[in-house]
N, C-alpha and C positions, 0 to 999 in steps of 0.2 A: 264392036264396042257395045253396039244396045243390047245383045244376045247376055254380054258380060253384066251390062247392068241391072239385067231381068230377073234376079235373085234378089237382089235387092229393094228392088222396088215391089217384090213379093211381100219379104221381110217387112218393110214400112206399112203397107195396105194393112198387112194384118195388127201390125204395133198401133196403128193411127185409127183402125176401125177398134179395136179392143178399148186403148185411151179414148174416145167418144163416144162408148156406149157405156163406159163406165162413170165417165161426166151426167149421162142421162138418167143410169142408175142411182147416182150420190143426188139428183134432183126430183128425181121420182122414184123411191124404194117400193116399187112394187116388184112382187117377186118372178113375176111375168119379163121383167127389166134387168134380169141379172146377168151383166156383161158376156157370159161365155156363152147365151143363147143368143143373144141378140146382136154380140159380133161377128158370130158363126151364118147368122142370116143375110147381116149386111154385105157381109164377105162373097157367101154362095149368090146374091141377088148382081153383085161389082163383076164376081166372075162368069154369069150368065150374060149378063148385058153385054160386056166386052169380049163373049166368044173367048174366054180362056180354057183353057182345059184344064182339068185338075192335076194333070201331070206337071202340065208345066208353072203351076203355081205352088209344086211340091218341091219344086228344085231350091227354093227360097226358104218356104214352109217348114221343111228338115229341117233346116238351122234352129228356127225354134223348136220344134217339135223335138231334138234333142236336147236341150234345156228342162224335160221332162222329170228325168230320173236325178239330177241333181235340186231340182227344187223341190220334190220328196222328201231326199237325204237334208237338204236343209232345214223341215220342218223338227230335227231333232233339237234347234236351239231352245225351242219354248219348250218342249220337255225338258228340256236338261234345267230351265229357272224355274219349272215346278215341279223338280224332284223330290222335295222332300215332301210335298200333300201328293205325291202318287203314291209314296213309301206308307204312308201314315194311312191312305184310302182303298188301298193296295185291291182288295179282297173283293168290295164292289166294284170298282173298275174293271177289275177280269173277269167279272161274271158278266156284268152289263154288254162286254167286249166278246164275250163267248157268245151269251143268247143272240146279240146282234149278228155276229157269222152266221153261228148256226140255220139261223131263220132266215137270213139273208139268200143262204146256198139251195136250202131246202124247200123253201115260201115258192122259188121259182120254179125248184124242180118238178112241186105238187101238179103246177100251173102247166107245166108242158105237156106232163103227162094227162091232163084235162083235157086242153086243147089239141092232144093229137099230135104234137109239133113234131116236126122230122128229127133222127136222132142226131144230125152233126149239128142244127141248128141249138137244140139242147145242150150238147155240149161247150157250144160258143156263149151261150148266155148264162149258162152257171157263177160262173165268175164277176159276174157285172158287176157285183157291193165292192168290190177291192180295185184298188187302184190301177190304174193302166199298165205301167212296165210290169206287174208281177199279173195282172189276168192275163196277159197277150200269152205270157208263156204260163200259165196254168189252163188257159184255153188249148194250145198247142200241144201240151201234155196230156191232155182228155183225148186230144183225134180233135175237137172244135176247130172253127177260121177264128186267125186272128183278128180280121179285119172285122168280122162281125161281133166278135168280141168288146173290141172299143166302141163300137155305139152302143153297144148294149152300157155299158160303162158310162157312156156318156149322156144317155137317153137314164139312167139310171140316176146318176148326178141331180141332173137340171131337174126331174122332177123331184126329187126327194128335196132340194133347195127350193124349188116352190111351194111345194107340198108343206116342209116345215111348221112357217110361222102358224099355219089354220092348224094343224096336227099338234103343236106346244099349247096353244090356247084352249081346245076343245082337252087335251087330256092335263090341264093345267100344269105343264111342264116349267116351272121357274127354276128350276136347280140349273147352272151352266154348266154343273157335270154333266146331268142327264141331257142337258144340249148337245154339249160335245160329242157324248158318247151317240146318242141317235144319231147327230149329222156324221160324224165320221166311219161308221158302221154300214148306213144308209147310201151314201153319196159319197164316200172318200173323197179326195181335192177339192172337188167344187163344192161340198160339203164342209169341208173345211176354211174355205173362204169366205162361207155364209158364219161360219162361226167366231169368225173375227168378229160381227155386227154385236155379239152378246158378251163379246169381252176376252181379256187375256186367257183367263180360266179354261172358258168355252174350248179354247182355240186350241189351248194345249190338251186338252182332252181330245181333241176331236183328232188331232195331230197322233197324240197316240194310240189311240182307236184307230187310225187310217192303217200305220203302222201293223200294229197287231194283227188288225183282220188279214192284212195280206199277209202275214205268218200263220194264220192258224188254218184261213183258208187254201193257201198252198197243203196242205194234210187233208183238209176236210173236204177238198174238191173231189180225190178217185174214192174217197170213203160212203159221197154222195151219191154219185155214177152206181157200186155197186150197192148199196143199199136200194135205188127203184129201179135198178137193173136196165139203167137207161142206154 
């Protein structure tokens, strides 16, 4: 019976550290404070203490953790009520949407080849600016690990969501396009949940910025690889 219910009370730890770190975020907005780091902490620190393993906190964790790719697919609603200022904006969006992949795929690639970095290791972090379900498999299609993939992903997120507000400020970013489009380019999902803070506008830019990058960069990942012959 307790074996049956150790999925669930997987489920709840992570639902109930997420809702209280996000309570602590909505009272102190600092960007150090934003729920998917600091419930991820709370989490790894609950499942240190109590001698869990991460397998068996995975057996619960799936459940959300497939929840993934349909709240992606659901970010299509805000694009869809601001279809017609994408239609009308068309031209800079896709550009803003392009140089963001681009530099995204490339910025890292310069960087490995600097430091040396081993080649599967390069191949696993290419991907980092796009979204989860589509790096895991554009990491997998380079030869990269998946698994190294999503931190990369997610070590990419969190700070680009930190990084942000001081980054809009210093390059005086007030357009909620330009917001959208940096966060969503930058940090895909978690990216895109810091772009709710700036508005509908933000959010749906950012939403389809998340979108696009992982279309453009699913082409532009083996195009990357053979260009620095990594």
């Amino acid at each position: 019976m307790q074996q049956a219910l150790f999925p669930i009370w997987m489920i709840l730890l992570t639902v109930l550290a997420f809702f209280a770190m996000t309570r602590l975020y909505n009272r102190f907005s600092y960007s150090f404070f934003i729920p998917v780091l600091t419930a991820t902490v709370l989490i790894v620190i609950i499942l240190v203490v109590l001698d869990i393993p991460y397998k068996s906190y995975m057996i619960g964790g799936h459940w959300i953790n497939s929840l993934l790719e349909p709240a992606v697919v659901a970010l299509a609603y805000p694009l869809y009520k601001q279809r017609h200022f994408l239609m009308t904006h068309l031209f800079p969006i896709l550009g803003g949407v392009l140089i963001g992949a681009i530099t995204g795929m490339m910025s890292v690639s310069i960087l490995a080849k600097i430091f040396g970095m081993s080649h599967p290791l390069v191949l696993s972090i290419i991907p980092k600016s796009i979204t989860t379900p589509v790096a895991i498999e554009v990491a997998r299609g380079l030869g990269g690990n998946a698994s190294i993939a999503v931190i990369s992903v997610m070590i990419a997120g969190i700070f680009g969501v930190m990084a942000a507000p001081m980054i809009f400020k210093f390059a005086q970013v007030h357009s909620p396009i330009g917001r959208g489009i940096g966060l969503g380019s930058a940090s895909h999902a978690i990216g895109t949940s810091k772009a709710a803070e700036y508005g509908e506008l933000a959010f749906s830019m950012s939403s389809v910025t998340m979108t696009l990058c992982a279309i453009i960069g699913s082409f532009l990942g083996p195009f990357v690889v053979w260009l620095f012959q990594i």
